[in-house]
C-alpha positions as CSV (number, residue, x, y, z in Angstrom):
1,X,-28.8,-21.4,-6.6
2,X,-27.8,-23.2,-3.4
3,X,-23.9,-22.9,-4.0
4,X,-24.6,-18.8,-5.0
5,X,-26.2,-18.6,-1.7
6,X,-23.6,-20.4,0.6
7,X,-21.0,-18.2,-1.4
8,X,-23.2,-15.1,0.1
9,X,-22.3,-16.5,3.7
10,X,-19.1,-14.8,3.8
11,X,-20.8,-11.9,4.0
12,X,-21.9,-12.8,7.7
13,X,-18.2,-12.6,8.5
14,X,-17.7,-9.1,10.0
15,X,-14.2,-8.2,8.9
16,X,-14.8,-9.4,5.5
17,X,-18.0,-7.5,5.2
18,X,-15.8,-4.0,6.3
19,X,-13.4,-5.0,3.9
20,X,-16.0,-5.2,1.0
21,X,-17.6,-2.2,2.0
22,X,-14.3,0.1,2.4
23,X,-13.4,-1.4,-1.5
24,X,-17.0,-0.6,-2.6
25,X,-16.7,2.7,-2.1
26,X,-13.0,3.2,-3.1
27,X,-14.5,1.9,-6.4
28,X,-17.1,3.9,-6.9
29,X,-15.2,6.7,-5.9
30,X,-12.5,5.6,-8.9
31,X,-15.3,5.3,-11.2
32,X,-16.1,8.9,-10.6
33,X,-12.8,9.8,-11.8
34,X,-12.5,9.0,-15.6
35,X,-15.3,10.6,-16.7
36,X,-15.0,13.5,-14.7
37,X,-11.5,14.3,-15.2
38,X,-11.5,13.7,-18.8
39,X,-14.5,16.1,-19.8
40,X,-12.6,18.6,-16.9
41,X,-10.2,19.0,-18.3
42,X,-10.8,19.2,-22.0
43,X,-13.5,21.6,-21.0
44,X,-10.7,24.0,-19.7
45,X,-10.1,26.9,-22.2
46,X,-7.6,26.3,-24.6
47,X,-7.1,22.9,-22.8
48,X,-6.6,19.6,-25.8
49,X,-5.8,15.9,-25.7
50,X,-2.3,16.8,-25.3
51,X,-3.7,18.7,-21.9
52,X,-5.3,15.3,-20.8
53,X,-3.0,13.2,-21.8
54,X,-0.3,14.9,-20.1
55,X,-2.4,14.8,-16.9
56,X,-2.8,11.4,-17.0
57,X,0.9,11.0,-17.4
58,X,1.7,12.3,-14.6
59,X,-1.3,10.5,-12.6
60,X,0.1,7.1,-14.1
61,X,3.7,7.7,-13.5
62,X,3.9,8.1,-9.7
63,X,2.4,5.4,-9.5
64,X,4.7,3.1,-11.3
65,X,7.6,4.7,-9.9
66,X,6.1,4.0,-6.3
67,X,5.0,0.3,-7.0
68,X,7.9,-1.4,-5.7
69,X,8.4,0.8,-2.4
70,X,4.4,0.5,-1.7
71,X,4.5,-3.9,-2.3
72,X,7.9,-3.2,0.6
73,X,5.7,-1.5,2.9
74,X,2.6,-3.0,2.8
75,X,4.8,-6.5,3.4
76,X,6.6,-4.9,6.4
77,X,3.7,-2.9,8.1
78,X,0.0,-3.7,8.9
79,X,-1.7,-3.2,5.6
80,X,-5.0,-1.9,6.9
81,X,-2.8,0.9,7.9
82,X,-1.0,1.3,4.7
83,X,-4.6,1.0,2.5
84,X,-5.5,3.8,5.3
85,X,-2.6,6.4,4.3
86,X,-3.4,5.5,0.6
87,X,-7.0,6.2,0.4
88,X,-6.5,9.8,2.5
89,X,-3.6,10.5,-0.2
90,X,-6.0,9.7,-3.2
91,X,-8.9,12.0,-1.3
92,X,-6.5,14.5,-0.9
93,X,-5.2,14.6,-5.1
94,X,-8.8,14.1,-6.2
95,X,-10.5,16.6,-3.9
96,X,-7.4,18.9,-5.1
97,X,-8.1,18.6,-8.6
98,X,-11.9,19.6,-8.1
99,X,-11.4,22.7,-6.3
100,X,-9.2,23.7,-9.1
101,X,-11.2,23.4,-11.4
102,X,-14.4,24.9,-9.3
103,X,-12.7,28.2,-9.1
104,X,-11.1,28.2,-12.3
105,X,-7.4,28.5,-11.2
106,X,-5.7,25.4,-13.5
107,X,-2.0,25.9,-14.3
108,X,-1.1,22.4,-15.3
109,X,2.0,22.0,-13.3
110,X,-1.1,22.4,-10.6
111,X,-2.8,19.6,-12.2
112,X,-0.2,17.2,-12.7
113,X,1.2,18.0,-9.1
114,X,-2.4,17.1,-7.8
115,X,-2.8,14.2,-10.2
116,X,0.4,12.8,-9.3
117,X,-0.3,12.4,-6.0
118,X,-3.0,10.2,-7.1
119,X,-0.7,8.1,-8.4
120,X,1.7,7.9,-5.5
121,X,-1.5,7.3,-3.5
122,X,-2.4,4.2,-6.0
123,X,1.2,2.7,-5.8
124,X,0.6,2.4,-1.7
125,X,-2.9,1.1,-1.7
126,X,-3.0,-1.9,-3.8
127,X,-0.4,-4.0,-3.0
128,X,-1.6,-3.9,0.3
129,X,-5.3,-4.6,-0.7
130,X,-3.8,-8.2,-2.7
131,X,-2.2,-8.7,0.4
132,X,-5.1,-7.9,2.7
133,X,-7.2,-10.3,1.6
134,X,-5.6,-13.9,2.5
135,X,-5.8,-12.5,5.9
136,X,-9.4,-12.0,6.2
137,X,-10.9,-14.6,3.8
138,X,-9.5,-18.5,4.6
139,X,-8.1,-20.5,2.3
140,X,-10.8,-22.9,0.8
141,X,-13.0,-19.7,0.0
142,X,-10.6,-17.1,-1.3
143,X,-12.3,-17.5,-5.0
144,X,-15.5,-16.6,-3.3
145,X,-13.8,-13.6,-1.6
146,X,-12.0,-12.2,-4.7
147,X,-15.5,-12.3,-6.7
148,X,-17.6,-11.0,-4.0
149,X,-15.5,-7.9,-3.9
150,X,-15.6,-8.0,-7.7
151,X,-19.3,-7.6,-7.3
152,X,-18.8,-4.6,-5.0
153,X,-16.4,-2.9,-7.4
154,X,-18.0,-3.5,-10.4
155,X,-21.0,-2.9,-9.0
156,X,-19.6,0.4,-7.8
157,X,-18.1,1.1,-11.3
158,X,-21.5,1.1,-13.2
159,X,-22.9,3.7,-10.9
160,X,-20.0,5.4,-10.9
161,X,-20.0,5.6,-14.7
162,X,-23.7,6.6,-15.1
163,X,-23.6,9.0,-12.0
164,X,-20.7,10.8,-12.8
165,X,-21.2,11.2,-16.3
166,X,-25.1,12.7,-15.0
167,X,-23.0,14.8,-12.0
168,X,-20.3,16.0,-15.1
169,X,-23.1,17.2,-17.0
170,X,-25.2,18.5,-14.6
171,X,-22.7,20.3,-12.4
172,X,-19.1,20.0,-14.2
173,X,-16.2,18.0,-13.2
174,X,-15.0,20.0,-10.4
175,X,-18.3,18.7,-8.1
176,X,-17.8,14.9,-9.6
177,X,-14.0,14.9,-8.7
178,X,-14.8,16.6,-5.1
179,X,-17.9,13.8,-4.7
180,X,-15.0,11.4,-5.8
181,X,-12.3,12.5,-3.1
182,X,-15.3,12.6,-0.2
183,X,-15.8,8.7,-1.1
184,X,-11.8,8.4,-0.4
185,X,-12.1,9.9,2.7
186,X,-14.3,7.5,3.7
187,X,-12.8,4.6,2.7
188,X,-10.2,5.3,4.6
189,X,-11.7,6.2,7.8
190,X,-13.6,2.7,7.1
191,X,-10.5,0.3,6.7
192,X,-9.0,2.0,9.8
193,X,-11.6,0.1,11.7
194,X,-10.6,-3.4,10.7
195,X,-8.7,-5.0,13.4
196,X,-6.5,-8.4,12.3
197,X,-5.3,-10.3,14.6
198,X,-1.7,-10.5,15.7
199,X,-1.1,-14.0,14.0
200,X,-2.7,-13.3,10.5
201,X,1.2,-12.1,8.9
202,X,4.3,-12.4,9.5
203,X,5.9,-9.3,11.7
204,X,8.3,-7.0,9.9
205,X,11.8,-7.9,9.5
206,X,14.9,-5.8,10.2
207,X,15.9,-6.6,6.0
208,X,17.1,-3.4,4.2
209,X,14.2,-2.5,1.6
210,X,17.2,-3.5,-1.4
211,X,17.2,-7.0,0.3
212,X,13.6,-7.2,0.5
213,X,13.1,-6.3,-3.0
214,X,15.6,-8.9,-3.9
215,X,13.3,-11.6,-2.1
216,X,10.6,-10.5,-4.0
217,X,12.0,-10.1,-7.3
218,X,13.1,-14.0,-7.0
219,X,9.5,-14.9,-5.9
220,X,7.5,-13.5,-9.1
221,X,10.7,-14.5,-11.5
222,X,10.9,-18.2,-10.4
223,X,7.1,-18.2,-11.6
224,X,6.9,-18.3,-15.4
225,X,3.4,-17.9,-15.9
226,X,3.3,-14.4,-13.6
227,X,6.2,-13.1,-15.7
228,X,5.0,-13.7,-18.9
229,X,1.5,-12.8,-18.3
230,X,3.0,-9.2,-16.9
231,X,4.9,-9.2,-20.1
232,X,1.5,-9.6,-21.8
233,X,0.1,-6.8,-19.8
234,X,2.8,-4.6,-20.4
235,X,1.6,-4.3,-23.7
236,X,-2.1,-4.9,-23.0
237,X,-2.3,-2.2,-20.9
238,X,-0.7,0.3,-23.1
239,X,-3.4,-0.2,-25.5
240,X,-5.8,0.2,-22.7
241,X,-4.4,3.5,-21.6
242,X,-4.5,5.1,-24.8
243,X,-8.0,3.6,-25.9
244,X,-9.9,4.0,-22.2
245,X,-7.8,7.4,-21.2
246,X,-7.2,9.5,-24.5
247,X,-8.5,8.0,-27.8
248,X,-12.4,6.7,-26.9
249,X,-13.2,9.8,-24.7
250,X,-11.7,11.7,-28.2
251,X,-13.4,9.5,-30.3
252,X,-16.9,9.8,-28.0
253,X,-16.3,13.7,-28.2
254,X,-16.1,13.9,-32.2
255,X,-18.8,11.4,-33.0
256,X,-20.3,9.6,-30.3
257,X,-22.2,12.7,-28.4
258,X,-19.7,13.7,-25.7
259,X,-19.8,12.4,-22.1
260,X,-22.9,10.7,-21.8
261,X,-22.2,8.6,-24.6
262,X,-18.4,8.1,-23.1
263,X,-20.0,7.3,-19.7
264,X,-22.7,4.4,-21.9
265,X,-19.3,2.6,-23.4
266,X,-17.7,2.7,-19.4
267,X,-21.2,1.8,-17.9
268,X,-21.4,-1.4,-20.4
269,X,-17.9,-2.5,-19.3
270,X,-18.7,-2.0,-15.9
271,X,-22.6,-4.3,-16.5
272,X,-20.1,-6.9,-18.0
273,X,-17.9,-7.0,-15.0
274,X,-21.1,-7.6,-12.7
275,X,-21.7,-10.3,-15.1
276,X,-18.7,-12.1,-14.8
277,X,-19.1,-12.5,-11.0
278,X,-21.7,-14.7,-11.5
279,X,-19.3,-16.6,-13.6
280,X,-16.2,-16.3,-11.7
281,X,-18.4,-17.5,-8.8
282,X,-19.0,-21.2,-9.6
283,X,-16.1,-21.1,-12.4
284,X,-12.8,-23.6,-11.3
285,X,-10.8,-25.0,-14.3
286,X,-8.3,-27.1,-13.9
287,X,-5.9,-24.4,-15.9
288,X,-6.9,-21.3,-14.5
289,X,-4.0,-19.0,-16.1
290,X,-4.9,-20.7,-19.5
291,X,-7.9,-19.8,-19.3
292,X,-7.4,-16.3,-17.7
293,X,-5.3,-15.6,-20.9
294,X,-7.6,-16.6,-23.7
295,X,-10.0,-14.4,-22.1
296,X,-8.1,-11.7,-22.8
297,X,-8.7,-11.7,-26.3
298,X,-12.2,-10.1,-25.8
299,X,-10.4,-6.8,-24.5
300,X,-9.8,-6.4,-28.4
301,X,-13.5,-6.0,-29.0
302,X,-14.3,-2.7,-27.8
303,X,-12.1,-1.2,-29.4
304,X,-12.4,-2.9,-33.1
305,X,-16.0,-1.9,-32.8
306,X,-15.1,1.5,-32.1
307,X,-12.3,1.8,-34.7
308,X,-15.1,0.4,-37.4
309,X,-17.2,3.4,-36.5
310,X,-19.9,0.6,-35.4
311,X,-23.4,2.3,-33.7
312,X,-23.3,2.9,-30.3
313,X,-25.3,0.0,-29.2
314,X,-22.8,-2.6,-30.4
315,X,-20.0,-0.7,-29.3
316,X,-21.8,-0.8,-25.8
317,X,-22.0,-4.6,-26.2
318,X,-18.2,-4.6,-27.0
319,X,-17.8,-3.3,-23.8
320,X,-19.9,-5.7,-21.6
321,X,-18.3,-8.6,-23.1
322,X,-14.6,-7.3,-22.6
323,X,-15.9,-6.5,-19.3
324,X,-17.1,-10.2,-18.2
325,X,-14.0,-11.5,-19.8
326,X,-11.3,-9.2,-17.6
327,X,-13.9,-9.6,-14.2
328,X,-13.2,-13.7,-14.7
329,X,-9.5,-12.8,-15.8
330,X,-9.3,-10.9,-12.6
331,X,-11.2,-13.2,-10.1
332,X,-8.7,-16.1,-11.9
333,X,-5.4,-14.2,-11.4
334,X,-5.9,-12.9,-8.1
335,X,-6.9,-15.9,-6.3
336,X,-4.1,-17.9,-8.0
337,X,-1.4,-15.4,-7.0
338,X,-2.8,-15.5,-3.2
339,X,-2.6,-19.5,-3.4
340,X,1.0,-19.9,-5.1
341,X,2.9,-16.9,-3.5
342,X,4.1,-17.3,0.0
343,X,1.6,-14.4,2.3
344,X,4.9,-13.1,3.7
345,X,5.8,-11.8,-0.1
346,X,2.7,-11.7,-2.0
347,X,2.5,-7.6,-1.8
348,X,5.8,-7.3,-3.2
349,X,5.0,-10.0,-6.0
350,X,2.0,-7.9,-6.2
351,X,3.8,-4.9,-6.5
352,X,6.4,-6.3,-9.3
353,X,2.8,-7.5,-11.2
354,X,1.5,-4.2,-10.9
355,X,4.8,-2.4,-12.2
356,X,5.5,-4.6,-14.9
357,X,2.1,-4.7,-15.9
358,X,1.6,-0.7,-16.2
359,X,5.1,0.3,-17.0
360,X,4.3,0.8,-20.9
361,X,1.2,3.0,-19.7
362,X,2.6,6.1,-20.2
363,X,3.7,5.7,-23.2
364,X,0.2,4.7,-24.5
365,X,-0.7,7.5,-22.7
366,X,2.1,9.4,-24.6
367,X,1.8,8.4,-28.2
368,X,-2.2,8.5,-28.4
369,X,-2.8,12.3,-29.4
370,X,0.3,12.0,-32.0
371,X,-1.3,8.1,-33.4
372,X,-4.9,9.9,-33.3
373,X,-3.7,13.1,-35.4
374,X,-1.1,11.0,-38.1
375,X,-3.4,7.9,-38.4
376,X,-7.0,9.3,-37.5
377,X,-9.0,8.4,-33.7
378,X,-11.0,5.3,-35.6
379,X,-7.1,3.8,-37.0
380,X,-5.2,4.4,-34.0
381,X,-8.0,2.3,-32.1
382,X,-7.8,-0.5,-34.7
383,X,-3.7,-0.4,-33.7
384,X,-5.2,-0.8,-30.1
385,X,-6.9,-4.1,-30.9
386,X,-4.1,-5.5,-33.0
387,X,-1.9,-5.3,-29.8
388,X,-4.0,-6.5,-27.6
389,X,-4.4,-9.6,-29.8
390,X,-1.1,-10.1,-30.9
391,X,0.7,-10.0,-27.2
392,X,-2.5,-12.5,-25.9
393,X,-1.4,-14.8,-28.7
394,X,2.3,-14.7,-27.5
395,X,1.6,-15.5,-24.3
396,X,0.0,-18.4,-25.2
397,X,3.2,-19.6,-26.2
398,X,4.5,-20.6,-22.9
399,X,4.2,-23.8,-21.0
400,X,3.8,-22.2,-17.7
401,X,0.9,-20.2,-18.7
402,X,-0.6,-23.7,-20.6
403,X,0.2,-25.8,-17.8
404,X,-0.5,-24.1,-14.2
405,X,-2.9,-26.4,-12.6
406,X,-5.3,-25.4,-9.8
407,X,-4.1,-26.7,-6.7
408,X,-7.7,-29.3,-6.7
409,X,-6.8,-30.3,-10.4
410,X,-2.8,-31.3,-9.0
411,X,-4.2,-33.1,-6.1
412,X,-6.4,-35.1,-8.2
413,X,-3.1,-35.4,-10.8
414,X,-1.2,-36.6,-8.3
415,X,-4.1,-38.9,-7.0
416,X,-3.8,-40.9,-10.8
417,X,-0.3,-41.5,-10.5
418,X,-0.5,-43.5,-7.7
């Protein structure tokens, strides 16, 4: 109780505390989002999954198209800046796509424009946030920093999942996506106020953006366990955007009960993650991507339970666990990525993670409605799983993900040989 305590003493530091709060309530205006748009829009009239899923398409393209140019800026210009411009651009899509659908004018080129400035918006905020936070949390306590905004994100996505499933029922979509762009807004007036002093980065250099991305390309390459873990997520995260964004709200719409029992499944997850802060908290093995990737594995659950046609209940408990595991996973991979990577480059390794990692998106997105209608909702969720196992397991294969040592666990390595 004494160590969980000290790791609450960051909180007394004020930028860090404006930090958390400004992600706390980008979060919870995120969480707003799924739920919301997805009963939205398939409330529409003659709207389908094709509908959504072409919606979220164009939400998830932008941004990987924009990844690389937002990890460029955000390591050329003052990133509380950049986070600002990219929280008013997400208020700006999200707050467009309610008022569409409050007065019932939805054309989806409409949609999709509005959407895909989401995206674009997404692409410029969070390559700056990985970058933001070695500069206000030291060193020695960056663990503690990266699980302590876990906390206020996750914390932020369980009310978010139970509030704007109630606000979707209650009042429609169109309100819960407005409430969502407000909390944008806000977040970005909020960061605006953090002030980092002028020797926390490196100033801009006159490279060409070509050049820069050349740097950063030979950065995240020269790394083998980043690589092949964004390899891994390529695939991962396909599954997850067709089983989180198309095939479980169609699934929880046919059999489940609709959006309240969507918004249960996304509220379990988002318990889970709360969870795994505690763990990700005191948690420091020696082989932190090893064990970031075995964890993995539980991501599989949710959707094996769901594909089984397994009672809500469990398929809740499917979702805490995969939640604990990818809040650990997260806490894990971020801090390791802010210790390896050089500050001066880690938003544009960040930003080649973050492509690589979602590039296959769409095309989960893509090929869910046409999976769900050839193979049925419950099989194509079962396919979900199998991938999700299958490219963990390949991962697994490589000696950089087996072997990265935490930076304690080389010292004391090193310590032995002498």
């Amino acid at each position: 109780m004494h160590g969980y305590l000290g790791d609450l003493g960051l909180l007394k530091d004020r930028r860090f505390a404006l930090l958390l709060s400004v992600r706390t309530i980008s979060v919870l205006g995120s969480a707003f989002a799924p739920v919301a748009l997805a009963f939205g829009i398939l409330g529409l009239p003659g709207a389908d999954a094709g509908t959504l899923s072409a919606v979220l398409t164009a939400q998830s393209l932008p941004m990987i198209l924009f990844m690389l140019v937002g990890g460029v800026i955000a390591d050329r210009l003052p990133r509380q800046r950049v986070m600002m411009v990219g929280e008013l651009l997400m208020a700006g899509g999200y707050t467009a796509l309610g008022v569409m659908l409050l007065i019932g004018w939805t054309p989806l080129p409409a949609l999709i424009a509005a959407a895909a400035l989401a995206g674009v918006a997404t692409a410029v905020t969070f390559p700056a946030l990985t970058g933001i936070i070695p500069e206000v949390v030291p060193l020695d306590r960056l663990q503690t920093g990266n699980a302590l905004l876990g906390l206020g994100a996750n914390a932020s996505r369980v009310a978010g999942a139970v509030l704007g499933g109630g606000m979707v029922v209650l009042f429609g979509g169109g309100w819960a996506l407005v409430m969502s762009g407000a909390m944008f807004a806000v977040s970005g007036v909020l960061i605006a106020l953090l002030r980092l002093e002028p020797g926390d980065r490196a100033r801009g250099r006159a490279h060409s953006m070509l050049a820069d991305l050349r740097d950063g390309w030979w950065e995240f390459r020269s790394r083998q366990w980043i690589w092949v873990v964004v390899a891994q997520f390529a695939l991962l995260v396909m599954a997850l955007q067709a089983g989180h964004g198309v095939l479980g709200p169609l699934l929880a719409k046919e059999s489940l009960g609709g959006p309240l029992a969507w918004s249960g499944f996304l509220a379990g997850e988002a318990v889970g993650t709360i969870t795994g802060v505690l763990v990700s908290l005191r948690l420091r093995p020696r082989r932190p991507i090893l064990v970031a990737v075995l964890l993995c594995l539980a991501a599989a659950l949710p959707y094996l339970l769901l594909g089984l046609a397994a009672p809500l209940w469990a398929i809740v408990v499917g979702a805490f666990v995969a939640g604990v595991a990818f809040d650990v996973f997260g806490v894990l991979w971020q801090t390791t990525m802010q210790r390896e990577v050089p500050p001066e480059s880690l938003s544009r390794v960040s930003s080649y993670d973050m492509l690589g990692s979602m590039m296959f998106g769409p095309i989960g997105l893509l090929l869910a409605v046409p999976a769900a209608q050839w193979f049925g909702t419950e099989n194509a969720l079962l396919g979900c799983a199998a991938i999700v196992v299958i490219s963990t397991l390949a991962a697994l294969l490589s000696p950089g993900v087996r072997n990265m040592r935490a930076p304690e666990s080389r010292a004391v390595a090193h310590a032995d040989l002498k």
